[in-house]
ROROMAR-55604 format. One record per residue (C-alpha): residue in three letters; chain; x, y, z. Coordinates in nm, 2 decimals, padded with zeros to 4 digits. Example, Ala and Ser with C-alpha at 12.3 -4.5 7.8 and 13.67 -1.06 7.14 Angstrom:
2
 code unit     px     py     pz
  ALA    A  01.23 -00.45  00.78
  SER    A  01.37 -00.11  00.71
***
This chain:
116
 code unit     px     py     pz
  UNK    A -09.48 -16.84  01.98
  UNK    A -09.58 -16.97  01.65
  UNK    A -09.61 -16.72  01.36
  UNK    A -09.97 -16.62  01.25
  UNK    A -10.04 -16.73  00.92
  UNK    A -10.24 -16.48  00.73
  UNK    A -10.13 -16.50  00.30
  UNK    A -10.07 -16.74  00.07
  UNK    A -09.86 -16.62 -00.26
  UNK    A -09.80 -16.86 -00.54
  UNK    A -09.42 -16.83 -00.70
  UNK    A -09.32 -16.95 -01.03
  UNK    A -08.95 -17.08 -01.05
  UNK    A -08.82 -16.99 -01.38
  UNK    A -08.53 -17.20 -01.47
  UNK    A -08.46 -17.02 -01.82
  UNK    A -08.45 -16.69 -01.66
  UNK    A -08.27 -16.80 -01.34
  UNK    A -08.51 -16.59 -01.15
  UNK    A -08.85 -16.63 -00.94
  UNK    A -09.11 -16.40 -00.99
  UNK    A -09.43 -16.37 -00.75
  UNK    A -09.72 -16.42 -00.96
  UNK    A -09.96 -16.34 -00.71
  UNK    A -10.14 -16.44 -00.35
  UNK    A -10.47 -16.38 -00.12
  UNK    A -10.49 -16.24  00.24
  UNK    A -10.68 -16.45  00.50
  UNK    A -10.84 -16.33  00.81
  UNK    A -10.75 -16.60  01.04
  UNK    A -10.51 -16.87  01.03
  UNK    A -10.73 -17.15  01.02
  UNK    A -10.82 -16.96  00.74
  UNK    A -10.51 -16.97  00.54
  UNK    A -10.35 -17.33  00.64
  UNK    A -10.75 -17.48  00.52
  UNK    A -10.66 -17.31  00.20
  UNK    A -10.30 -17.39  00.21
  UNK    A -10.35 -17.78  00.30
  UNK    A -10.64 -17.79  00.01
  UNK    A -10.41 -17.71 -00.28
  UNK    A -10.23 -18.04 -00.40
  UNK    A -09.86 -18.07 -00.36
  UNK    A -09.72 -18.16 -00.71
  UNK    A -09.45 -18.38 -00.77
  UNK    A -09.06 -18.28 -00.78
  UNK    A -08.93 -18.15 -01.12
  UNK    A -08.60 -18.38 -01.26
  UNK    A -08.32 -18.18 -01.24
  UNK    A -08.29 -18.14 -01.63
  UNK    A -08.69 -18.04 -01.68
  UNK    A -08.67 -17.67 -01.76
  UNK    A -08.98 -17.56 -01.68
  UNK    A -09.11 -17.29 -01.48
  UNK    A -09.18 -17.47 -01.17
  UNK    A -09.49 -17.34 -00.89
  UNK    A -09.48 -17.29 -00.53
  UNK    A -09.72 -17.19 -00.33
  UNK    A -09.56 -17.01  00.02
  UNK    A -09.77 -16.95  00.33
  UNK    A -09.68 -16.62  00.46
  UNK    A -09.69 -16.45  00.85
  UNK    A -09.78 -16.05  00.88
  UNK    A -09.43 -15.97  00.84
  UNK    A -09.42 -16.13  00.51
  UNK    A -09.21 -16.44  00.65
  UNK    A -09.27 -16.78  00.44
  UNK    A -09.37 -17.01  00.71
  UNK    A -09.42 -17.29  00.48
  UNK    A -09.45 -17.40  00.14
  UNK    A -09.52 -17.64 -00.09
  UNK    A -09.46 -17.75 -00.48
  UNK    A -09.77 -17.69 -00.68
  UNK    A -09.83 -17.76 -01.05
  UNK    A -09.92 -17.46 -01.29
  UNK    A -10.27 -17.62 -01.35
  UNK    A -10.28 -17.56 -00.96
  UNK    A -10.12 -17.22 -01.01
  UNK    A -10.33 -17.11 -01.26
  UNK    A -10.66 -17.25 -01.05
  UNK    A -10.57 -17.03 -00.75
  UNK    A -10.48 -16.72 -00.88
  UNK    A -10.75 -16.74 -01.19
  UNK    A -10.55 -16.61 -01.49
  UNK    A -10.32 -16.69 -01.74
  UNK    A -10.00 -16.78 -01.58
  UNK    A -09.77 -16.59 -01.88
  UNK    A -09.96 -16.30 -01.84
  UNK    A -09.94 -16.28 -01.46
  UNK    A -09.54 -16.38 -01.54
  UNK    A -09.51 -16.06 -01.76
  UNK    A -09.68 -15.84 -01.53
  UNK    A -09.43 -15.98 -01.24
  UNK    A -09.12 -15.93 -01.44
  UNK    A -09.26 -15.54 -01.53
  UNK    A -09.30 -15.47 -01.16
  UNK    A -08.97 -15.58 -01.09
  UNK    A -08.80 -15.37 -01.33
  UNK    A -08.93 -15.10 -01.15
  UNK    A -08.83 -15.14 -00.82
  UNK    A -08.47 -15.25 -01.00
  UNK    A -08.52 -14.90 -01.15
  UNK    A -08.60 -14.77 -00.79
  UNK    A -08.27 -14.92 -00.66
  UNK    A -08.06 -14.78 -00.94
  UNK    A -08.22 -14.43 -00.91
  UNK    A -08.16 -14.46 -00.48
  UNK    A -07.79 -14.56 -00.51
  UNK    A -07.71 -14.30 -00.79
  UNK    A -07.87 -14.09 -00.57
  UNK    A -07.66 -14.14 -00.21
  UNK    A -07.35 -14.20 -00.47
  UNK    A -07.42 -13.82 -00.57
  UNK    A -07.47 -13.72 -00.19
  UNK    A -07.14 -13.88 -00.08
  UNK    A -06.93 -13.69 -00.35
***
């Protein structure tokens, strides 16, 4: 069976920062729905190796949160679907993630302490 399509999430490949950061996304009731939306966003052209900027792509995902498909998107695109400025978007991204690194840290101190 074919997975169910049902989100879209746009991710910015940072170069600089060695690191991808989910700038956002949108949930679709069907998957017609979400491959319309999908297919209607242009595909942007591959980066050379030695460009170092943040690069866009924008992941079709199933209800388990599977990418399905994907596709390069440029940051005018980026910024068209997800309707903000994509540095602030990339700040609030990198401020989530420290938490859940945070999160991580605080769990394995934690089962460290348990085991001792």
């Amino acid at each position: 069976m074919t997975a169910e399509a049902k989100y879209l999430q746009v991710v910015e490949a940072n170069h600089e920062e060695n690191a991808f950061h989910v700038l956002g996304g949108a949930g679709f009731t069907t998957h017609a729905e979400t491959m319309a939306s999908f297919n209607s966003a242009p595909t942007a052209q591959k980066q050379a190796p030695d460009d170092m900027r943040p690069g866009y792509v924008l992941d079709v995902l199933d209800d388990d949160l599977n990418v399905i498909d994907d596709k390069r998107i440029s940051a005018a695109t980026a910024r068209e679907l997800l309707g903000a400025d994509l540095d602030t978007l990339r700040e609030k991204a990198k401020a989530e993630e420290a938490v859940v690194q945070e999160r991580i840290a605080a769990d394995s101190a934690e089962r460290s302490a348990a085991r001792s």
